[in-house]
C-alpha positions as CSV (number, residue, x, y, z in Angstrom):
1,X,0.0,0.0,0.0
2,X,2.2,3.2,-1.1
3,X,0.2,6.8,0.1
4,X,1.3,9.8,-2.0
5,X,2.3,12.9,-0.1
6,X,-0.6,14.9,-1.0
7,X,-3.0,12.0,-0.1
8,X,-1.6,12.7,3.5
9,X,-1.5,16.2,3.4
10,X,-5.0,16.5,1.7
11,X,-6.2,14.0,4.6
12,X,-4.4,16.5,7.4
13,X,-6.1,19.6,5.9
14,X,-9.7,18.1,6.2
15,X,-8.5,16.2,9.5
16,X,-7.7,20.1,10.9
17,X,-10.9,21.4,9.2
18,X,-13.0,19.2,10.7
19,X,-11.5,20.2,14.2
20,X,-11.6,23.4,13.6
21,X,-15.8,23.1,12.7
22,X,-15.9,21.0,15.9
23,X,-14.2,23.5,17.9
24,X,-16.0,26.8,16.3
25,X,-19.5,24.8,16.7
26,X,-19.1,24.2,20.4
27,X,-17.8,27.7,21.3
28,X,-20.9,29.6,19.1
29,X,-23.4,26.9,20.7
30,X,-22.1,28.0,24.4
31,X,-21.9,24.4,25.2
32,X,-19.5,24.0,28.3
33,X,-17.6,20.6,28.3
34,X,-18.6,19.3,31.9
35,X,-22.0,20.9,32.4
36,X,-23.3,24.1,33.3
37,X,-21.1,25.8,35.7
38,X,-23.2,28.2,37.8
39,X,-25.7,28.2,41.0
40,X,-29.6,26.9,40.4
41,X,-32.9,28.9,41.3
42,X,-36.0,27.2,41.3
43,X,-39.2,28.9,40.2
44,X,-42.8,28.3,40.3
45,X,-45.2,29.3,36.9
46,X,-48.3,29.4,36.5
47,X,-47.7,29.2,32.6
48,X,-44.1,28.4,31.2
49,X,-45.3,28.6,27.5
50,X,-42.7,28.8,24.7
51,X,-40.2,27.6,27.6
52,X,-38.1,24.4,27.3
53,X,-35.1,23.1,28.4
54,X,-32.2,25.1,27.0
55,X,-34.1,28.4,26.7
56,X,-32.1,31.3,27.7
57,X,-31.9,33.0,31.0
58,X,-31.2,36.9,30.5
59,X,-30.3,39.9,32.7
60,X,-30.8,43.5,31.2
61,X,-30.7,41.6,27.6
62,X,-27.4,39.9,28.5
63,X,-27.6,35.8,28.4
64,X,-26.7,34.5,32.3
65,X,-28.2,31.5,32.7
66,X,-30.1,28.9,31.0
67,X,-33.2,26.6,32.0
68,X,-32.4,23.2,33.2
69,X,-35.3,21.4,34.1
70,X,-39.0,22.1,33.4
71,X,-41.5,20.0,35.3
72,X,-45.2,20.2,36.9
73,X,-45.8,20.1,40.5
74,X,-48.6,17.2,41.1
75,X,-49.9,19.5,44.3
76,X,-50.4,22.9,42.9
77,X,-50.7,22.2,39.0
78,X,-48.0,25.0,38.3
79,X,-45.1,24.5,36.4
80,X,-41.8,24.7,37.9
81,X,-38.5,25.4,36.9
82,X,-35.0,25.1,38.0
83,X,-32.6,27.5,36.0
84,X,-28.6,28.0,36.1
85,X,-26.9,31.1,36.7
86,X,-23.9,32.0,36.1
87,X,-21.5,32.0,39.4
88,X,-20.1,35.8,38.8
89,X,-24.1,37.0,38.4
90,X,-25.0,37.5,42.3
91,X,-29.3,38.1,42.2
92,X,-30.6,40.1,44.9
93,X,-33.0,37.8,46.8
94,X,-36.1,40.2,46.2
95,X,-35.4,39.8,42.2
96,X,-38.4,38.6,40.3
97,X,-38.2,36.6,37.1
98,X,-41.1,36.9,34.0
99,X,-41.1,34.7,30.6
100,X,-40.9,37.5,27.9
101,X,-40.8,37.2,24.4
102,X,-38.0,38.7,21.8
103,X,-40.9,40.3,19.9
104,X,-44.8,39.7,18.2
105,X,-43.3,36.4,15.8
106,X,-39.9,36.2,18.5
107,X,-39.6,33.3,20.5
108,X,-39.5,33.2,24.5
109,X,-36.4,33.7,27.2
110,X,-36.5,34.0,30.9
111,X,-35.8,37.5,32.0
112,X,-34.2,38.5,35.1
113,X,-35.7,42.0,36.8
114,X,-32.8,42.6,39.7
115,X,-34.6,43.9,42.8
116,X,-32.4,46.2,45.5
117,X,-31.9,43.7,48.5
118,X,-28.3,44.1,49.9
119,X,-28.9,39.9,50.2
120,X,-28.8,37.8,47.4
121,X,-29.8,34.3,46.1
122,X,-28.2,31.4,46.8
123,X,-27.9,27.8,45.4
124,X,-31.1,26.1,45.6
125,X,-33.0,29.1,46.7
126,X,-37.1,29.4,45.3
127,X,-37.6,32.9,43.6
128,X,-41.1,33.5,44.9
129,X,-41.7,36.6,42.9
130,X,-42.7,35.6,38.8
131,X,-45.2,36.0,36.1
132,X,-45.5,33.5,33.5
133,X,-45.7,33.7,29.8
134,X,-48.8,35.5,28.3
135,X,-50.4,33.9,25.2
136,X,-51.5,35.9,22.6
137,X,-54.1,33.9,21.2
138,X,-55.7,34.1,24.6
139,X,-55.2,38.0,24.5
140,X,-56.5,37.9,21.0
141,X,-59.6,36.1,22.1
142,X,-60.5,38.3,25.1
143,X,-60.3,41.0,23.0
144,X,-62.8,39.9,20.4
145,X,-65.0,38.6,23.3
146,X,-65.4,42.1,24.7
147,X,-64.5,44.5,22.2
148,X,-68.0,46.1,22.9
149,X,-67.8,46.4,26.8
């Protein structure tokens, strides 16, 4: 079996290419080899539509955090959600947290609305203060309803 320099060279180049794709695709992804480093909250929603696993977690637009787990409590029939945040983001503890959405066609995120408490959040700590996601077929619908009253 005789290989030809530029068989082996041609072979390197796409060898490096291919690494180099790997290695661009998990930076732009923000995957983190070894899990998510960072503390978790848990939350409690009445609605966590247009949430899933993966959906972003975001502080005055900036991306902090991401949601972990989405699950529904058998006792109260909410949804709740545990969501990671970044170590070097400290959360006062009177910080409240709505599901807002990027725009009218825009998918949904998690958004972060810092309170002023000199105390802040630690791992495993319940935000108490949220508002779930609003649909807008529902908002469309009371509006028709009783657009005369």
């Amino acid at each position: 079996m005789s290989h030809t320099a530029t068989e082996v060279t041609v072979g390197g180049l796409v060898l490096a290419g291919a690494i180099a794709f790997s290695a661009y695709a998990v930076s732009a992804t923000g995957f983190a080899i070894g899990g998510d480093r960072g503390y978790a909250l848990d939350a409690s929603f009445r609605s966590l539509e247009g949430i899933s696993v993966g959906s972003d977690v975001r502080l005055a637009g900036v991306k902090v955090g991401s949601v972990s787990e989405i699950r529904l409590n058998p006792e109260t029939y909410r949804a709740d959600m545990t969501l990671m945040v970044q170590d070097d983001v400290q959360l006062p503890d009177d910080s409240s947290i709505v599901i807002s959405s990027e725009g009218l066609l825009g998918g949904n995120f998690v958004e972060i609305s810092p309170g002023g408490s000199p105390f802040y959040y630690s791992a495993g700590d319940e935000v108490l203060d949220t508002q779930g996601s609003v649909s807008l077929i529902s908002l469309l619908l009371k509006y028709v309803a009783g657009g005369s009253e």
